[in-house]
C-alpha positions as CSV (number, residue, x, y, z in Angstrom):
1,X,235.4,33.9,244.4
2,X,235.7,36.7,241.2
3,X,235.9,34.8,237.9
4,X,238.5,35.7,235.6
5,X,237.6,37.7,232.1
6,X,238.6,35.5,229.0
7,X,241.3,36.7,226.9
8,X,241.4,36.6,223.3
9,X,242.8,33.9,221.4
10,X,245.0,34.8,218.8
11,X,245.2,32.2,215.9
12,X,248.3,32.3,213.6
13,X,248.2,33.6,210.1
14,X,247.3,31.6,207.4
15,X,249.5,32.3,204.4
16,X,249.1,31.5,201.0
17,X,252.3,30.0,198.5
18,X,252.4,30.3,195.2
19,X,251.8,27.1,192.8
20,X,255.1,26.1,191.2
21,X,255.7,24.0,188.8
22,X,256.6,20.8,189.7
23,X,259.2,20.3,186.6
24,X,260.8,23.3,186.7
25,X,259.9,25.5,189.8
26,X,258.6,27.7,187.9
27,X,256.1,29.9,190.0
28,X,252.3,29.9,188.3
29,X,249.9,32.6,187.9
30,X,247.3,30.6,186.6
31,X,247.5,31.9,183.2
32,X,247.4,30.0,179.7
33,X,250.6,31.9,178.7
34,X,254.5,30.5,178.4
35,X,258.0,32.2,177.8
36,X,259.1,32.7,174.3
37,X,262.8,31.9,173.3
38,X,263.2,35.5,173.6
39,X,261.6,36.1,176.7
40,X,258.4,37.5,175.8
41,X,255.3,35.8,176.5
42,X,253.0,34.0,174.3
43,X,249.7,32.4,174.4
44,X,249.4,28.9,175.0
45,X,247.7,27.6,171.7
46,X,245.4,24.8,174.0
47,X,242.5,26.2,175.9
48,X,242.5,25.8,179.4
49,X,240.6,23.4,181.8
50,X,238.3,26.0,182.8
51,X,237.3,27.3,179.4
52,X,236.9,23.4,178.0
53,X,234.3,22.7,181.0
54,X,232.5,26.0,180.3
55,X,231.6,24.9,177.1
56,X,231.1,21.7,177.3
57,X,228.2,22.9,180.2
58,X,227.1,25.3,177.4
59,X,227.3,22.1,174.6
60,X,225.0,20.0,177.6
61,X,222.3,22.6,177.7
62,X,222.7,23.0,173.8
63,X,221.2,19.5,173.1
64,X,218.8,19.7,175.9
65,X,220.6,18.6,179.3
66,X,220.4,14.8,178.0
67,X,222.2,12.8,180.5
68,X,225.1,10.1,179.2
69,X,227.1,12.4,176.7
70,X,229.5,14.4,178.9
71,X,232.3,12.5,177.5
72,X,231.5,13.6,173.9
73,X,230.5,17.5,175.6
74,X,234.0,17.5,176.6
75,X,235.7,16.1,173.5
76,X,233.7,18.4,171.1
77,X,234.2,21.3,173.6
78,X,237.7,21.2,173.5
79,X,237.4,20.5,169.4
80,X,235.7,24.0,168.9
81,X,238.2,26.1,171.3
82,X,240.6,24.7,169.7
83,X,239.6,25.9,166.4
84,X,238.7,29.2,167.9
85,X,242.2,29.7,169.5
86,X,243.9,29.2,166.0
């Protein structure tokens, strides 16, 4: 008896949406930025997530990787972007 050859399995295409926001359906590109009155973009004056959890990383290391202070990391982190932003 021959034996058949396998044939490929094609799997369906994944595809990707765009985040929108959930308020205003809005689509996202991830950016810290928002529409003026006027239609031109400006800079969100509040760091992002990202940023904020960088430094507070950096503010761990800073005082010697000492467990029990992320909390304060974080606030203080998001404290000195802050002032950097403005």
């Amino acid at each position: 008896m021959a034996k058949r050859a396998a044939q490929p399995q094609t799997r369906p295409k994944a595809t990707r949406r765009k985040a929108t926001a959930p308020e205003t359906g809005v689509e996202s590109n991830g950016s810290n930025a928002t529409n003026g009155s006027n239609g031109s973009m400006q800079l969100d004056a509040s760091p992002n997530e990202d940023d904020i959890r960088v430094r507070a990383y950096h503010r761990y290391l800073e005082r010697g990787a000492g467990h029990g202070a992320d909390f304060d990391d974080w606030v203080e982190a998001e404290k000195d972007l802050k002032v950097a932003h403005n």
